[in-house]
KOLMAR-315273 format. One line per field, with one value per residue (C-alpha): x, y, z; residue in three letters. Coordinates in Angstrom, 2 decimals. Layout:
xx <- c(X:...)
yy <- c(Y:...)
zz <- c(Z:...)
res <- c(ALA:...)
//
This chain:
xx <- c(70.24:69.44:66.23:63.33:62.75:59.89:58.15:59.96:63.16:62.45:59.90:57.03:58.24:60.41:57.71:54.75:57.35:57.50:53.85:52.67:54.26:51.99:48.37:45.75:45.70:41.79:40.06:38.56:41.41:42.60:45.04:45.82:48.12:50.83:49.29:47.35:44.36:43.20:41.15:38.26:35.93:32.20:30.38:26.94:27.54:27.02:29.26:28.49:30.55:30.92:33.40:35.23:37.20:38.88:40.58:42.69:40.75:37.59:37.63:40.27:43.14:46.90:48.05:44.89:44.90:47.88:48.67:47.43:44.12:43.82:44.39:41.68:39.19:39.35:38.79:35.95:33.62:34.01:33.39:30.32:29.02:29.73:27.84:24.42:23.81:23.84:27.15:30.05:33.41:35.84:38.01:39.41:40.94:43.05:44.23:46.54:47.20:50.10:52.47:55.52:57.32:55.48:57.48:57.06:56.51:52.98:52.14:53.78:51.39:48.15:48.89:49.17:46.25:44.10:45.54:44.73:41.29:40.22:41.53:39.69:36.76:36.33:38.77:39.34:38.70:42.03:43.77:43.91:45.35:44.98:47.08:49.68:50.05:51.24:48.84:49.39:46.19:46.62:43.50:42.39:39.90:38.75:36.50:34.99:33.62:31.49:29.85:25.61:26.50:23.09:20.51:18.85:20.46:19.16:18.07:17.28:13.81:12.28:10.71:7.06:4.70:4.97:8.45:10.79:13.48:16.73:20.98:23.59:27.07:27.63:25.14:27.06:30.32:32.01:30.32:31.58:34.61:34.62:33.46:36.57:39.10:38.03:37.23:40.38:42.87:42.97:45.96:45.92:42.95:45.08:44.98:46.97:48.91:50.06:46.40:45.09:48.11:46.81:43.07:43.79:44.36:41.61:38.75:39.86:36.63:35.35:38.28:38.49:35.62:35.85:39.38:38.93:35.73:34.72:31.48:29.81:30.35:29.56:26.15:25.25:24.86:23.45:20.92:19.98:19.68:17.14:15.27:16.25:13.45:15.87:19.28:21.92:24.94:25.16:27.89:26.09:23.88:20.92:18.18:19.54:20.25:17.09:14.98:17.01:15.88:11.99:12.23:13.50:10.67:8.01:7.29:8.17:10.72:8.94:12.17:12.15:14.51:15.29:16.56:18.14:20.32:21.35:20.88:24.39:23.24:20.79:22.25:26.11:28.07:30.30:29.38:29.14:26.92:23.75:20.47:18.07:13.91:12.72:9.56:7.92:8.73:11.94:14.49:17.22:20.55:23.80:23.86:20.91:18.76:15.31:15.06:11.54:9.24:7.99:4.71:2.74:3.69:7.06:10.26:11.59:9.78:10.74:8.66:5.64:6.92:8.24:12.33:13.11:16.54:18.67:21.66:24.26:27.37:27.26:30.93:29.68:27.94:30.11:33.43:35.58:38.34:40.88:43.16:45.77)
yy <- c(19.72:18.06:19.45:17.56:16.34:19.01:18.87:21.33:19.87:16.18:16.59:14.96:11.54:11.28:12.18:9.85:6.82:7.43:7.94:4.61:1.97:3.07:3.65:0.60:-1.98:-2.49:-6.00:-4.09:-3.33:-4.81:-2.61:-0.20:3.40:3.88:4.14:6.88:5.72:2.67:-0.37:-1.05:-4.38:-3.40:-6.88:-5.81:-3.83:-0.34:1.88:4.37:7.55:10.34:13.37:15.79:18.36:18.80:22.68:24.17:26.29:25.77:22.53:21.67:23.13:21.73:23.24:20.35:17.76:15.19:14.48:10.96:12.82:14.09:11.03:9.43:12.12:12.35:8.69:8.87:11.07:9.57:5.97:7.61:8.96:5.33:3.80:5.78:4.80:1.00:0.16:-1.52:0.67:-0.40:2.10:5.64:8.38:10.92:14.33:16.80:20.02:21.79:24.17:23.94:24.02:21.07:18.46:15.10:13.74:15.58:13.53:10.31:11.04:11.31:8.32:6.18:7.92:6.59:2.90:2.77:4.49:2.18:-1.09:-0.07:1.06:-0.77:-3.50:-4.39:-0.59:1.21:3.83:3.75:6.92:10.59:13.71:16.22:19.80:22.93:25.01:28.17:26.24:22.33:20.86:17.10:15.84:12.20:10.63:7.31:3.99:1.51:-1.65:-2.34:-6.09:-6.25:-4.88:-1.25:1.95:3.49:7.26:9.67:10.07:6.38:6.87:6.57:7.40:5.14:4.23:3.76:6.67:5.01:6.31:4.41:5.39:8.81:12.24:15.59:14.32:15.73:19.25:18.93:18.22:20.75:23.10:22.35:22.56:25.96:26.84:25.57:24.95:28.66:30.65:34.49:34.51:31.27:27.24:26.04:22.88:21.93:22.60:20.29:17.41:18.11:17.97:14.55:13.24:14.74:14.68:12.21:10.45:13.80:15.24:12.25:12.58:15.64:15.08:11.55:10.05:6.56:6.44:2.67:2.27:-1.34:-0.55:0.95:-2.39:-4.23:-1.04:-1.96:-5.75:-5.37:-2.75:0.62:3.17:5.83:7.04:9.60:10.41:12.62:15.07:18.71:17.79:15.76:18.74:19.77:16.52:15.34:18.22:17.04:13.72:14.55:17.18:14.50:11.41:14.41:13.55:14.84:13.34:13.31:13.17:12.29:14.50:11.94:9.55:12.24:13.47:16.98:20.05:19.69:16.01:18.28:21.26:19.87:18.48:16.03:12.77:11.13:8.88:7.26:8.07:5.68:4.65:1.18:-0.20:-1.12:-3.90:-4.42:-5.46:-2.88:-4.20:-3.12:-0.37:1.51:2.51:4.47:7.91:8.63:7.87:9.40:11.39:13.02:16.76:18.61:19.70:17.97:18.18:17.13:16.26:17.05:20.71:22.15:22.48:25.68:26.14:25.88:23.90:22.28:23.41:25.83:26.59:29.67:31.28:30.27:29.82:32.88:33.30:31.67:29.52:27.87)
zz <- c(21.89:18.44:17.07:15.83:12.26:10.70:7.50:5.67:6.95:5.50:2.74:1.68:0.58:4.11:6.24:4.67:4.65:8.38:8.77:6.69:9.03:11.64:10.27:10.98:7.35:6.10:6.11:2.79:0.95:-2.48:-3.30:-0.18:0.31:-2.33:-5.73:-7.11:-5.90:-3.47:-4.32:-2.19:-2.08:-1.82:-0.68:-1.51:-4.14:-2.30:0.14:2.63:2.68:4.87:5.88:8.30:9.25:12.17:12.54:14.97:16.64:16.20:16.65:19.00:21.05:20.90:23.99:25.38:22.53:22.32:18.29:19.58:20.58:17.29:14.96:17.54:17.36:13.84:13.43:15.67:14.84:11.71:12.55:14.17:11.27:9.13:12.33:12.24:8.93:10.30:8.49:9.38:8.88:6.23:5.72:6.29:3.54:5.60:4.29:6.73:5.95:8.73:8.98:7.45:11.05:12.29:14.44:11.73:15.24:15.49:12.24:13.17:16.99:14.28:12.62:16.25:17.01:13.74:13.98:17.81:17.67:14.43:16.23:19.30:17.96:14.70:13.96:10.42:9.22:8.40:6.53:2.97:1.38:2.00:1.41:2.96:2.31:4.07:5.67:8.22:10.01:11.27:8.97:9.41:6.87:6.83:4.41:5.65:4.49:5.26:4.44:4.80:4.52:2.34:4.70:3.87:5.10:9.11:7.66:9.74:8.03:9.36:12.68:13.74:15.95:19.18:18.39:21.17:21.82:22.76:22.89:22.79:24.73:27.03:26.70:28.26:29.28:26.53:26.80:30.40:29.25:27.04:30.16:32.56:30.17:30.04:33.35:34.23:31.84:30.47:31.88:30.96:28.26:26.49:26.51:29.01:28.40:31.48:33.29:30.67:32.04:35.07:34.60:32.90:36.33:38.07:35.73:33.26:32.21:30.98:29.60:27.47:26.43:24.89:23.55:22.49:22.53:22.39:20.56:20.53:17.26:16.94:18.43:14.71:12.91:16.07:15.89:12.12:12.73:15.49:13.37:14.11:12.16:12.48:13.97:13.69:15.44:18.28:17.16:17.53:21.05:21.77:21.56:18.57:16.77:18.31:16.25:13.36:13.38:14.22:11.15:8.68:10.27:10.44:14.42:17.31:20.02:23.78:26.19:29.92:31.84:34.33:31.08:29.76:32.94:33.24:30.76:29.83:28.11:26.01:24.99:25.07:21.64:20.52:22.35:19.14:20.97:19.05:19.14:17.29:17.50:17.88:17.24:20.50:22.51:20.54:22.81:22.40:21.18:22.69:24.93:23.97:26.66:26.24:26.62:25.52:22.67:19.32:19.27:17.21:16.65:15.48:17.20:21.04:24.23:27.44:30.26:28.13:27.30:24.04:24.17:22.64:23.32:20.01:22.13:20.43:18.36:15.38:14.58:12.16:15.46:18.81:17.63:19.74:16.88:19.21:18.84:21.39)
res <- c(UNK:UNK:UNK:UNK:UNK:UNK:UNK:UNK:UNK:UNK:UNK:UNK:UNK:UNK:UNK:UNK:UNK:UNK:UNK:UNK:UNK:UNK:UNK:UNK:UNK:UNK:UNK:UNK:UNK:UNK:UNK:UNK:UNK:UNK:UNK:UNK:UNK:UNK:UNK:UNK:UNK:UNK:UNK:UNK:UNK:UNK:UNK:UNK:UNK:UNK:UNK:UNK:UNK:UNK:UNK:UNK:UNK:UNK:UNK:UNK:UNK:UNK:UNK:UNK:UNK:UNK:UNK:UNK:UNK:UNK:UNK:UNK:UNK:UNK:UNK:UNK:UNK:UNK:UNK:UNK:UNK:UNK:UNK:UNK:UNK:UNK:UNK:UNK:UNK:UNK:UNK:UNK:UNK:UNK:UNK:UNK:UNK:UNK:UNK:UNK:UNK:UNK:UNK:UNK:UNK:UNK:UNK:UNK:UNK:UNK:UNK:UNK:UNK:UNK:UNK:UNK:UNK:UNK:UNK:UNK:UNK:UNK:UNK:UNK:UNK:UNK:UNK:UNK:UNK:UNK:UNK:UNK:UNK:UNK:UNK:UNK:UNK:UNK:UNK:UNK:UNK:UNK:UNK:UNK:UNK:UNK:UNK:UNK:UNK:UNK:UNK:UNK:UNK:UNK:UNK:UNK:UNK:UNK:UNK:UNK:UNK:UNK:UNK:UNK:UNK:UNK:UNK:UNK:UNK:UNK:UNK:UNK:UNK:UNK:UNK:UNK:UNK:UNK:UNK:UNK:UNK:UNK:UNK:UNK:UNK:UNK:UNK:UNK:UNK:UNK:UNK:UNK:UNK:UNK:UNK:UNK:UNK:UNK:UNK:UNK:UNK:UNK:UNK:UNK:UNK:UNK:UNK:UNK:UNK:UNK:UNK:UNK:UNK:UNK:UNK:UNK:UNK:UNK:UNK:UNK:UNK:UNK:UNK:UNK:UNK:UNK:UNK:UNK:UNK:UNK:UNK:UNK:UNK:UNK:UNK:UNK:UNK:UNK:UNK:UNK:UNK:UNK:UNK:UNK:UNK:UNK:UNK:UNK:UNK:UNK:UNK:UNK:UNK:UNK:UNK:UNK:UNK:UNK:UNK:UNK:UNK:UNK:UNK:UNK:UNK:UNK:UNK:UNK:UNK:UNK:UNK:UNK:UNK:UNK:UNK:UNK:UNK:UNK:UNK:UNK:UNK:UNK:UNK:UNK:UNK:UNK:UNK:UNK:UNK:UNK:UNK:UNK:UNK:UNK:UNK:UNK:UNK:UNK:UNK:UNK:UNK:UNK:UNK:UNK:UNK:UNK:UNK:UNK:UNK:UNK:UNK:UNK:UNK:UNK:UNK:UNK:UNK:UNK:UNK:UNK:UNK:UNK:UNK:UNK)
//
């Protein structure tokens, strides 16, 4: 049987002239991947940045994530982040870092999985440039851009009292995701691959959601046009992200339960949906819906009561020290 390419086998310059033919061009782009450094257009004169590591482990499983899952992943939560801010996203830097062993397939399955999740997601963003080393750890870290298209940035630090609560796109159903895979897709204390196949057929909604989300990205900018006062992404869990945003406005956020859905939409992670406040009686763009509304006060309550529970995802405190 004829084994597969790796990246010690073909080197550097081999495996990245396999990997460019299949990562998403940028609308934004003068001069794109293959110099020292691209060339970016910034129509307003400004830029929003952000960044992220994905690591195996903590952050995701490869007997349960396809390479495709990864590149997507990594592209979304990303996108996410370019989105809360109200911006349109332009373009993606993308640095891997992977043992030496690696299948140049696994890369080549990233790079499908950035072009398909940017076209999907946000067409006209792409890839331009990034980075490979050698790591004993498979590291993805993507720096993102994107365009305000003149208007102000959405901070987290804008809403006021009376303010609509609204989200835009899924709450829990990647924590529940997250939740089967390892209820059932963990054979003998270790990720399973082949439970994970076979959850993809019965539960595949939620596994997808955890393994490749599909944040409304576009939602961002239609967010900022109608006059968002404040937004993040939803990438830790709505309690907790929630408390962030009241902290940096200086309110508090007054949930309703039966908006909300189950505990699992309060407490669980990595939705990377939006949550954003509205003036009242602004019609809410997109697919927000309203969730609550912003009082007087400190912290999260729902139904009227104080939410105390910390929720969310805090790699330094729940991360087992597994792998898979």
């Amino acid at each position: 049987m004829t084994q597969p390419d790796t990246l010690r086998g073909i080197g550097e310059s081999a495996t990245l002239a396999r990997i460019f033919p299949r990562l998403p061009a940028s609308d934004y782009a003068l001069v794109g991947p293959g110099d020292d450094s691209a060339v970016m257009s910034a129509p307003d004169g400004r830029f929003v940045v952000t960044t992220d590591m994905m690591i195996h482990g903590p952050d995701f499983r490869l007997a349960w994530s396809t390479p495709h899952d990864l590149g997507w992943k990594a592209a979304a939560s990303n996108l996410a982040d370019v989105a809360a801010m109200g911006a349109t996203p332009t373009a993606l830097v993308v640095a891997i870092a992977a043992p030496a062993d690696s299948p140049v397939s696994l890369l080549e399955g990233i790079a499908d999985g950035l072009r398909d999740a940017c076209l999907a997601l946000a067409p006209g963003c792409g890839v331009v440039g990034g980075d490979l080393s050698v790591s004993d750890t498979l590291t993805i870290a993507v720096t993102a851009f994107g365009d305000l298209a003149t208007r102000g940035p959405v901070l987290r630090s804008g809403a006021r009292v009376g303010d609509v609560v609204a989200v835009s796109g899924v709450l829990g159903a990647a924590a529940a995701g997250l939740r089967l895979l390892f209820e059932r897709a963990v054979v003998d204390g270790r990720p399973d691959a082949a439970a994970a196949a076979a959850l993809r057929g019965t539960d595949a909604a939620l596994v997808a959601a955890q393994l490749a989300p599909s944040p409304p990205i576009s939602d961002g900018v239609l967010a900022a046009v109608a006059g968002a006062t404040a937004m993040l992404d939803l990438s830790d869990g709505l309690a907790l992200d929630a408390r962030r945003l009241a902290a940096a406005s200086g309110v508090a956020l007054a949930l309703s339960s039966v908006a909300v859905g189950s505990r699992e939409a309060l407490d669980g992670g990595e939705d990377h949906s939006l949550l954003a406040t509205f003036p009242p009686g602004t019609a809410l763009p997109g697919g927000f819906r309203q969730i609550g509304t912003v009082v007087a006060g400190e912290g999260v309550l729902v139904d009227g009561l104080h939410y105390e529970k910390r929720g969310g995802w805090d790699p330094y405190e729940q991360w087992s020290g597994q792998a898979g």
